[in-house]
C-alpha positions, 0 to 999 in steps of 0.5 A: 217487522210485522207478521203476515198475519198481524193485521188479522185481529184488528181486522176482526175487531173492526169486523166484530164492532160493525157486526155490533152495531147498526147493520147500517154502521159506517165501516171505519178507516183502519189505518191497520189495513193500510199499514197492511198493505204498505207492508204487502208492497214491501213484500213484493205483492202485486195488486191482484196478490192482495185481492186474492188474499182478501177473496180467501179471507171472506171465503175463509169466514163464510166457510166456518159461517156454513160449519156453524150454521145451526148455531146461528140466528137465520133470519140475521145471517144473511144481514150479517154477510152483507156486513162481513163482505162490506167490511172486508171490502172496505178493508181491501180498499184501505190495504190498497191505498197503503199499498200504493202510496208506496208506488 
């Protein structure tokens, strides 16, 4: 069986091919994100159980963006947080769809 925490990395190279690209990317499907979250209701989740664990993520991320702050381009960073909280939307939506086709 997966890991809590096996779908991280594809979730961060989903993350990091639209930090790449065209801010105006479309966000992929990641079939990672709803295998995540039919795992999650596997596990006894509830629905607010997997959106608390997305909020800690994003928070996660714009904690160690604060940290590095100086390091980073100022006049991309706020693009980029837009990026970062669109795709970890889009993942969220696609875990709750694989949550609930297991209901």
């Amino acid at each position: 069986m997966r890991t809590a925490m096996s779908h991280l990395p594809k979730l961060f190279d989903d993350l990091l091919y639209r930090l790449r690209r065209d801010g105006d990317a479309y966000p992929l499907i990641s079939n990672s994100a709803a295998a995540h979250g039919n795992m999650r209701f596997v596990q006894g989740y509830s629905p607010s159980m997997l959106v608390e664990e997305s909020r800690i993520f994003q928070v996660s991320v714009f904690n160690t963006l604060h940290l590095h702050q100086s390091e980073l381009d100022q006049s991309q960073v706020l693009l980029d947080v837009i990026v970062i909280a669109d795709e970890a939307d889009t993942q969220l939506t696609e875990s709750m769809r694989g949550f609930m086709a297991k209901v």
